[in-house]
Structure formats: structure tokens, C-alpha cells
FIVOVO-84073 format. One record per residue (C-alpha): residue number from 1; residue in three letters; chain; x, z negated, y negated. Coordinates in steps of 0.25 Angstrom, whole numbers, plus 5000, padded with zeros to 4 digits. Layout:
BEGIN
{k=NUM, r=ala, c=A, X=X, Z=Z, Y=Y}
...
END
This chain:
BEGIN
{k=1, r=unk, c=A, X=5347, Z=4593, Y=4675}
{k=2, r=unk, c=A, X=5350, Z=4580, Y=4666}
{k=3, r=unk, c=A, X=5350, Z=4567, Y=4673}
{k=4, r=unk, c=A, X=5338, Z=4562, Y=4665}
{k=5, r=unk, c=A, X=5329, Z=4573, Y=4669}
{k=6, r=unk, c=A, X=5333, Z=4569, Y=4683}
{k=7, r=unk, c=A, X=5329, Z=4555, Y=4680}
{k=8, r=unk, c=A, X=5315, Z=4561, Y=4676}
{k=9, r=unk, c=A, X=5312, Z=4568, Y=4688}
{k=10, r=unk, c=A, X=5312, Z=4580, Y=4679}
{k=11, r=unk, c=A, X=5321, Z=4589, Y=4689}
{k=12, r=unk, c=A, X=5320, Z=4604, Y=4689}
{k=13, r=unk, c=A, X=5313, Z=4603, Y=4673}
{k=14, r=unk, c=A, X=5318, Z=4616, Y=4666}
{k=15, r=unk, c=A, X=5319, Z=4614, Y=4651}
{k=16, r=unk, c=A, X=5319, Z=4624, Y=4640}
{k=17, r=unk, c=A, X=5330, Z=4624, Y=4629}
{k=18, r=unk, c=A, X=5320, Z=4619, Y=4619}
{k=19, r=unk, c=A, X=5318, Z=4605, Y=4628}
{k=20, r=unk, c=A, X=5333, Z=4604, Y=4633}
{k=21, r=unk, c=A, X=5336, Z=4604, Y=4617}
{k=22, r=unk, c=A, X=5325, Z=4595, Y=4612}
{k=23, r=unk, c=A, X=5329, Z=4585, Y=4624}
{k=24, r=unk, c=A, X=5343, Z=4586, Y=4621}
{k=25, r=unk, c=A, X=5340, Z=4585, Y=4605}
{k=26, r=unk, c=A, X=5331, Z=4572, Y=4608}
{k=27, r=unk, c=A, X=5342, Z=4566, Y=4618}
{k=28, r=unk, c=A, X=5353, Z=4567, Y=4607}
{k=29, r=unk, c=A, X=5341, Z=4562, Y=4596}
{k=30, r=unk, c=A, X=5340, Z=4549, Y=4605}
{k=31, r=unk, c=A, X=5357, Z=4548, Y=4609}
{k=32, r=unk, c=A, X=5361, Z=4551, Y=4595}
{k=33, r=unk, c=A, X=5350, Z=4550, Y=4585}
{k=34, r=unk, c=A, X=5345, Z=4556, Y=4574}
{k=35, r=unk, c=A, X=5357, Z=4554, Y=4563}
{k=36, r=unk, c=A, X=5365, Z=4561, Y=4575}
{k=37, r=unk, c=A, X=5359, Z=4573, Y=4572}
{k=38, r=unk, c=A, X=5357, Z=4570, Y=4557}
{k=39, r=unk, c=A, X=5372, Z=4568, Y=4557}
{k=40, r=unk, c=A, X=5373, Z=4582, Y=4563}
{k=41, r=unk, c=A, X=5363, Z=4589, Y=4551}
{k=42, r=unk, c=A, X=5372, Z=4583, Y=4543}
{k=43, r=unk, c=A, X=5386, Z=4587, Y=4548}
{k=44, r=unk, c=A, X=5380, Z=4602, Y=4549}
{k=45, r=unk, c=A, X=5376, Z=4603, Y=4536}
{k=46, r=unk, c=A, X=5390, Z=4597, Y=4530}
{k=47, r=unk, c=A, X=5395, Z=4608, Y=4540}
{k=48, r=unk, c=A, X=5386, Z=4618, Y=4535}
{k=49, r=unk, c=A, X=5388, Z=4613, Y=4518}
{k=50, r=unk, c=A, X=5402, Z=4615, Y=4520}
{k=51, r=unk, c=A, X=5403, Z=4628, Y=4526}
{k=52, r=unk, c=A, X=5394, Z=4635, Y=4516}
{k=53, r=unk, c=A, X=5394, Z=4634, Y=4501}
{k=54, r=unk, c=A, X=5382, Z=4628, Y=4492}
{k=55, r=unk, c=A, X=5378, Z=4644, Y=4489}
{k=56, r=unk, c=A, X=5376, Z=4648, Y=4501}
{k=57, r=unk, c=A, X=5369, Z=4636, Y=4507}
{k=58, r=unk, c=A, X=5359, Z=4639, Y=4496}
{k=59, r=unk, c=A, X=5360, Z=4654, Y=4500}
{k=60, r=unk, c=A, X=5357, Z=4648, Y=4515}
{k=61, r=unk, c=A, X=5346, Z=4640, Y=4510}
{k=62, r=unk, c=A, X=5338, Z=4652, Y=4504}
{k=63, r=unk, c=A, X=5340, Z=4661, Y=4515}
{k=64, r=unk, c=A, X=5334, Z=4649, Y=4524}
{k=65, r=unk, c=A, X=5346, Z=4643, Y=4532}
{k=66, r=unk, c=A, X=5361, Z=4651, Y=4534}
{k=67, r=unk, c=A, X=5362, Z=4665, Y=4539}
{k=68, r=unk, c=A, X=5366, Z=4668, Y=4553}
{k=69, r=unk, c=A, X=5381, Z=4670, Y=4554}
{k=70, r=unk, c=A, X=5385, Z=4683, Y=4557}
{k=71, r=unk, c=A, X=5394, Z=4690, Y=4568}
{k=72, r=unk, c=A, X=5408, Z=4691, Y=4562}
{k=73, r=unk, c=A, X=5411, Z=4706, Y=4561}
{k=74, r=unk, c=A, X=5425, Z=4707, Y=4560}
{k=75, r=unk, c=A, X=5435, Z=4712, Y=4549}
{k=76, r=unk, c=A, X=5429, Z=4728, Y=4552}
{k=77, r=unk, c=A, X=5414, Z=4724, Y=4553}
{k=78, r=unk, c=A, X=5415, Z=4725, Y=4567}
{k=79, r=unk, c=A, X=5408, Z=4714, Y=4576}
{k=80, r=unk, c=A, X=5417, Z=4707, Y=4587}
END
């Protein structure tokens, strides 16, 4: 149990994944800011614009987003 919800006399409170993640989303929000996580869009898609070529973000585009990668199945087509 974090020490705040201590402090809120909230002991014993499950939450779901959803609230855990929002409340952890909106306590970085507040620590950090917004341009913190502006600055992580923007890393991403550098990250994302160098590792694929101008074609194939196009391709991406059309298809509405990137494929899933798949499962590497070795040099005789056999999965690991």
C-alpha cells in the first residue's frame, strides 16, 4: 500500500489496473509535466522514423498503424 493512500485513511482499497495506471499517469503529469511526455512522443517517433523507411511508413499509414511483428521462425521455418 502506498504511503499516501495510508495518509488518506483509504487501507484495504483494491484498485484495478485501469485506476493504478491513470493514478500513476496523472502523478507523473503533475511531477514531470506535459512536455515530459511531449518529449517522449517525440523521441518515439525519431526512433520509429529511423528504423523504417518513408515507404513503408506510408504502407503503415494505409493499413492504419504497423503490423504486429512476428514470431522469428528460424532459418528452416521452424518456431523456437
Amino acid at each position: 500500500m502506498t504511503k499516501s493512500a495510508e495518509q488518506k485513511g483509504q487501507e484495504g482499497v483494491e484498485l484495478t489496473c485501469k485506476q493504478a495506471g491513470k493514478a500513476g499517469g496523472l502523478s507523473t503529469k503533475f511531477k514531470y509535466g506535459i512536455e515530459h511526455y511531449r518529449r517522449a512522443g517525440r523521441k518515439g517517433q525519431a526512433g520509429f522514423r529511423n528504423r523504417y523507411t518513408q515507404e513503408d511508413r506510408r504502407r503503415f499509414g494505409a493499413m492504419g498503424g504497423r503490423p504486429r511483428k512476428q514470431p522469428y521462425m528460424g532459418e528452416k521455418g521452424e518456431s523456437k
